[in-house]
N, C-alpha and C positions, 0 to 999 in steps of 0.2 A: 334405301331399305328394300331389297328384296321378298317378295310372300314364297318364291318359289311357284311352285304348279299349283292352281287352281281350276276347281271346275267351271266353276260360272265369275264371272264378276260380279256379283248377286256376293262374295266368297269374302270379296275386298273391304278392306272400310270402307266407309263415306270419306270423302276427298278430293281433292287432286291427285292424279296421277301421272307422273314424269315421262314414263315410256309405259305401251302395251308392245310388248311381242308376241306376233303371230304366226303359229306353226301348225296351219290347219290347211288342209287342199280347197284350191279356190272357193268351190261349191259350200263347204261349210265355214269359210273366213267370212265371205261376202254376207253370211246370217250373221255372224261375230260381229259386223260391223254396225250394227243396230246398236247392238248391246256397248258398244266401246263408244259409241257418237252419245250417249245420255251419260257418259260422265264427262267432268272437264279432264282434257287429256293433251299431254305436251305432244308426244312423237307416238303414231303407229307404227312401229316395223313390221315390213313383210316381209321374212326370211325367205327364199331361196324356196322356188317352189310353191310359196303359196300366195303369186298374185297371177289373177288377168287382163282381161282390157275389163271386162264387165265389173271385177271388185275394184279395179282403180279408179273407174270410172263412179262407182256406188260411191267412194270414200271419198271424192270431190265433191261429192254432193251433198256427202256428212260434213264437209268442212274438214276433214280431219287432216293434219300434218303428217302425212306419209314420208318413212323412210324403207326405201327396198335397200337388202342389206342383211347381211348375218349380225343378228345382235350379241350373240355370243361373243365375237369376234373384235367387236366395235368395244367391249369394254375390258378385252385385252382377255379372253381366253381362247380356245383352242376347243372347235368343237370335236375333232377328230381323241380325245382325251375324256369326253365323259362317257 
């Protein structure tokens, strides 16, 4: 199931969540990652762009299942098309 864009995860049901896609510049993913580590969460991707050492390193230490990686891509679309 898809939500589409949301603004906060605050947005989401309560849940599990299979994947978070992250499409935000370092500086503001590495906040995002607070808010992604308090729900249970399968796979975070960080697209193209927005990881560093500092948020890769943050998101080990959330625990979180990082995937660097176009998620668009990974589930068979073509970002160059939307």
């Amino acid at each position: 199931m898809s939500l589409g864009r949301t603004a906060s995860l605050d947005d989401v049901p309560e849940g599990r969540l299979d994947r978070v896609s992250i499409y935000l510049p370092p500086a503001i993913g590495i906040r995002a990652l607070e808010q992604v580590a308090s729900r249970p969460v399968g796979e975070v991707w960080l697209n193209p762009g927005t990881s560093s050492p500092v948020l890769l390193r943050r998101a080990e230490e959330l625990g979180l299942n990082v995937v660097q990686g176009c998620s668009i891509i990974d589930v068979g679309g073509n970002p160059g098309s939307l």
